[in-house]
Steps between C-alpha positions, in 0.01 A plus 500: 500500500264238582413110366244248563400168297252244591656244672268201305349516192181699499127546280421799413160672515323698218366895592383457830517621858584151657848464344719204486893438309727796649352820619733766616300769714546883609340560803276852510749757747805354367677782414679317227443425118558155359743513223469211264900417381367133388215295455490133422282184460626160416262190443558194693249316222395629202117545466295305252351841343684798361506734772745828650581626803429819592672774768188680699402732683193658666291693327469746792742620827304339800527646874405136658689354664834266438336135367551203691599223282760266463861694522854422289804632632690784398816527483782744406559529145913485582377093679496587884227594713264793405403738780314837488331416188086578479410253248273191560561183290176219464462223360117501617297808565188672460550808343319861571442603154481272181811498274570598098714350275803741457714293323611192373761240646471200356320332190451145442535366136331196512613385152845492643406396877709796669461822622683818398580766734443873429762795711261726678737827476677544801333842672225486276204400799466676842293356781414811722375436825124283511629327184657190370667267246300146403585261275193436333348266167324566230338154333677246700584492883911476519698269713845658537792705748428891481774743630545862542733763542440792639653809668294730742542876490316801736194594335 
């Protein structure tokens, strides 16, 4: 079982292929499928407009290549080192194929100025090779710490 968190808080980007926040990438050939255990935003500041949160993913499996970007560690879900894992973790990349909305993580109330989390069920969400998870916004860009938990089985 894997983990990785941004290390700073983060914006998020709305649907798009240039994707910003936490962005946790399986490369085309892996072998593996992503196994989403856990899924979590928190905001650093809470925006001025009512907003959410939302898990992505592409729309389509891509063959392109692994995107550059900017990576976050990954680490063993158990707290030491990971090794042999397939996954990529971003915090800036440009994406092969455009992302959906899949489901939500966090909304903001902006009557009470906080946001409320939302469980994504553990299992529920697969990244197969040429896919990934993005945190993503709908209405108002997000300024927060994403983390995920995955495991990775043989396809």
């Amino acid at each position: 079982m894997y983990a990785t968190a941004n290390q700073a808080a983060k914006l998020t980007t709305a649907i798009s292929t240039t994707a910003t926040g936490l962005i946790l990438y399986n490369p085309w050939g892996s072998g593996k499928r992503l196994i989403l255990v856990d899924a979590r935003f928190i905001y650093s500041t809470i925006p001025a407009a009512a907003g959410a949160v939302m898990l992505s993913m592409p729309a389509t499996v891509s063959s392109a290549a692994t995107p550059l970007g900017t990576a976050e560690p990954i680490k063993s879900a158990s707290g030491g080192a990971a090794s042999g894992h397939v996954a990529r973790a971003f915090t800036i990349a440009t994406l092969p194929v455009v992302n959906v909305f899949v489901a939500p993580i966090t909304v903001v109330e902006i009557a009470t100025q906080s946001g409320s989390p939302v469980p994504v069920p553990e299992g529920a969400y697969h990244a197969v090779p040429g896919t990934y998870f993005h945190f993503s916004h709908i209405t108002t860009a997000a300024t927060g710490i994403g983390s995920y938990i995955w495991v990775e089985v043989p396809e």
